[in-house]
C-alpha positions as CSV (number, residue, x, y, z in Angstrom):
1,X,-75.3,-133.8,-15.8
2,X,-71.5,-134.2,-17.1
3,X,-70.4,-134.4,-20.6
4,X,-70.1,-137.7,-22.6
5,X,-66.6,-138.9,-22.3
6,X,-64.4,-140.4,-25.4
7,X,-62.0,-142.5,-25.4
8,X,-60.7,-143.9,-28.6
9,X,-58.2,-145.0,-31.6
10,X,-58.3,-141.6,-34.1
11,X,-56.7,-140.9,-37.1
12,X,-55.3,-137.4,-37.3
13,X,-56.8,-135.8,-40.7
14,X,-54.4,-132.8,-40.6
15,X,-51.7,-131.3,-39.0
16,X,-52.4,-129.9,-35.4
17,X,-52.5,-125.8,-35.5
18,X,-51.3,-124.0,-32.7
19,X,-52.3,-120.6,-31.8
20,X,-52.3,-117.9,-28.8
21,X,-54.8,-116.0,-27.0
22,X,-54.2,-112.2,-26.5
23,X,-54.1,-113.7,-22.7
24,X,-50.7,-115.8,-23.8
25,X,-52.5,-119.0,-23.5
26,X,-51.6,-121.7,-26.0
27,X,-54.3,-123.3,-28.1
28,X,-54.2,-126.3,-30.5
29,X,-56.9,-127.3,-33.1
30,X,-56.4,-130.7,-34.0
31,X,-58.9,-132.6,-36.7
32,X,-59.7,-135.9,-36.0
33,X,-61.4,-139.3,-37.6
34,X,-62.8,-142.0,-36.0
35,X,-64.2,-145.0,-38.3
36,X,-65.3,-148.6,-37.6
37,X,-63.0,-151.0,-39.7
38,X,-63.9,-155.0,-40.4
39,X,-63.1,-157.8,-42.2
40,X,-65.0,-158.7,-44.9
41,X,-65.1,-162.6,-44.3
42,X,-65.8,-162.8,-48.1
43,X,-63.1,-161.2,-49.8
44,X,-60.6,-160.8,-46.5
45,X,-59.8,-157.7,-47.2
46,X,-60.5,-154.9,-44.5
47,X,-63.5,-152.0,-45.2
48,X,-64.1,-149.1,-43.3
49,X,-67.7,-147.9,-42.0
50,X,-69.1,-145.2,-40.5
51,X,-66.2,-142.2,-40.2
52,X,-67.0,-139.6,-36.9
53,X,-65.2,-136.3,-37.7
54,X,-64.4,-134.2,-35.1
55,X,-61.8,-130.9,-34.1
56,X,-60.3,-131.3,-30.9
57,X,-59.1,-128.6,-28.7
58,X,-56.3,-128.9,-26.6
59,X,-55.0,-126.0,-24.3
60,X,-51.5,-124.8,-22.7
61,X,-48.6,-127.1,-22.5
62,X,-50.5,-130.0,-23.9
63,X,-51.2,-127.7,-26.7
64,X,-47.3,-126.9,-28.0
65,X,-46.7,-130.6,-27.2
66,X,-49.3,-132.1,-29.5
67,X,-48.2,-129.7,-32.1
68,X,-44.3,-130.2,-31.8
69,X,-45.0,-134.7,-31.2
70,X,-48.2,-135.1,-33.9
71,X,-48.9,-135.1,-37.6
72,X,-51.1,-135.6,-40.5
73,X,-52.1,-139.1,-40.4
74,X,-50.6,-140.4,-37.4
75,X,-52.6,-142.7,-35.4
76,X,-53.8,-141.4,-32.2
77,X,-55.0,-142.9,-28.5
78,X,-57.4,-139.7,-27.3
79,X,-59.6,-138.9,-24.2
80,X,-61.8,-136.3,-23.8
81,X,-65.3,-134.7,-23.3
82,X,-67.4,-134.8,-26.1
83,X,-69.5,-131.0,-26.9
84,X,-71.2,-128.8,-28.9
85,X,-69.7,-126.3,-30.8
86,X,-72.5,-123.2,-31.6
87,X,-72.0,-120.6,-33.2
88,X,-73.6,-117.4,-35.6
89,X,-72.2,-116.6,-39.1
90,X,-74.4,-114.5,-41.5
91,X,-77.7,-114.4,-39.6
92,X,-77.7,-118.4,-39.6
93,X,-77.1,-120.8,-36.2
94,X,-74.3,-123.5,-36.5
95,X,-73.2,-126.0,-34.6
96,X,-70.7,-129.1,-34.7
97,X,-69.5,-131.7,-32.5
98,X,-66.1,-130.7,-30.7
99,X,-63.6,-132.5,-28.8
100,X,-61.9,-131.3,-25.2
101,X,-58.9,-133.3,-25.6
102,X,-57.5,-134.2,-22.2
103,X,-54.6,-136.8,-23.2
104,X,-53.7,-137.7,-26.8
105,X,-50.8,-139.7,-27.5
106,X,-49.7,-141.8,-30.6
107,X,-50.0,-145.4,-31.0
108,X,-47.2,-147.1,-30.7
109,X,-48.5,-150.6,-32.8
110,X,-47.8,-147.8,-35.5
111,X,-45.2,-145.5,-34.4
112,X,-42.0,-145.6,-32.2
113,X,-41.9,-142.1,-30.1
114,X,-38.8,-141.0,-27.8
115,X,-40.3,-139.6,-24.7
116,X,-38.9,-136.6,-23.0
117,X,-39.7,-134.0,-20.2
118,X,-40.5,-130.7,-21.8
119,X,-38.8,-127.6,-20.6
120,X,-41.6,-125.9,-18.6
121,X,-41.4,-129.9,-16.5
122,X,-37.7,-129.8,-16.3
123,X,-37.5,-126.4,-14.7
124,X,-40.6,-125.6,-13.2
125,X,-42.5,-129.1,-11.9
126,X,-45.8,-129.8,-13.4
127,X,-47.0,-126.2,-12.7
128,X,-44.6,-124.6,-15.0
129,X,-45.9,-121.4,-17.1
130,X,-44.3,-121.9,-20.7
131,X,-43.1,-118.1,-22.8
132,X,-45.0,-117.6,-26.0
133,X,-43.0,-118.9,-28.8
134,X,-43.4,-117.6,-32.8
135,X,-45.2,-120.1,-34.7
136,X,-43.0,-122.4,-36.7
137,X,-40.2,-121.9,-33.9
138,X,-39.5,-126.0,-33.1
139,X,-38.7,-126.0,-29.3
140,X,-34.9,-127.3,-28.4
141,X,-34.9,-130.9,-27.4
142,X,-32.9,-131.4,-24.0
143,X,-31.6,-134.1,-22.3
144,X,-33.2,-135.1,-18.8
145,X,-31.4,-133.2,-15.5
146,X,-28.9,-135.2,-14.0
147,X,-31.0,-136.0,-11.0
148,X,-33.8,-137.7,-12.5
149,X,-34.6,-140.7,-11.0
150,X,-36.6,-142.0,-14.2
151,X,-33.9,-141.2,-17.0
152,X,-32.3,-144.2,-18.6
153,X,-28.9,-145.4,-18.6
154,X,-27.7,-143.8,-22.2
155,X,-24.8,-146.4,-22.6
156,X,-26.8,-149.7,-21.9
157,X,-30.3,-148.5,-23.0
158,X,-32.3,-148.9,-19.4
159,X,-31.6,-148.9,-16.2
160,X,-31.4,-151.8,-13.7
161,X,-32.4,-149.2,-10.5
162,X,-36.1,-148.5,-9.6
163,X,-36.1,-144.9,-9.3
164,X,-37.5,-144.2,-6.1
């Protein structure tokens, strides 16, 4: 039997953490809220319901891109497979519900994002390794290579050429 699957609108109730393995693998804890919202016909004025809290894990270059891109509070698009989180503390069992984040992305009805290639793609395909970084070090932005067929025109904002 698989795992349930979620897709949803979250709210991001702190700022995404980013760690290492002793392996060099990047890791990213990011807390999460999901709530129902509705008009009150009444009074017209929006209430929220039931909140779902939940820490999603995200791993390797989706990691240091979630923590460089996202932030307390933004509003977030997120798929992934819903589990259980056990664990021992003290001589008691624990558990909580955890997120595998596969894709998480901001909303753009809230937010305007600048999308770029990140280094490991522009030198290295999708199957780039990324170099452990210092926490706190921001990565350098770069422009995309001069042979991508998908970068837009800088001087008139697009491009009027399919790229392939």
């Amino acid at each position: 039997m698989s795992l349930p699957i979620l897709t949803g609108v979250g709210r991001l109730t702190g700022d995404p953490e980013l760690r290492f393995t002793q392996a060099g693998k990047a890791v990213a804890s990011i807390p999460l809220a999901f709530n129902s919202r509705r008009l009150n016909q009444q009074t017209q004025q929006w209430e929220d319901g039931d909140t779902f809290f939940v820490r999603g894990t995200v791993w390797e270059r989706l990691a240091e891109n979630a923590t460089e891109t996202l932030s307390k509070g933004m509003e977030v698009l997120v798929t992934g497979e819903l589990r259980t989180e056990r664990w021992e503390k003290d001589g008691q069992k624990h558990e909580r519900p955890a997120l595998l984040i596969r894709s998480i992305a901001p909303n753009l009805a809230f937010a305007i994002a600048t999308v770029s290639k990140d280094a490991a793609s522009q030198q290295n395909g999708q199957g780039g390794q990324r170099t452990q970084r210092p926490q706190g070090q921001q990565q350098n932005r770069q422009s995309p290579p001069q042979d991508d067929p998908w970068a837009v025109d800088a001087a008139k904002g697009y491009s009027n050429e399919p790229p392939f």
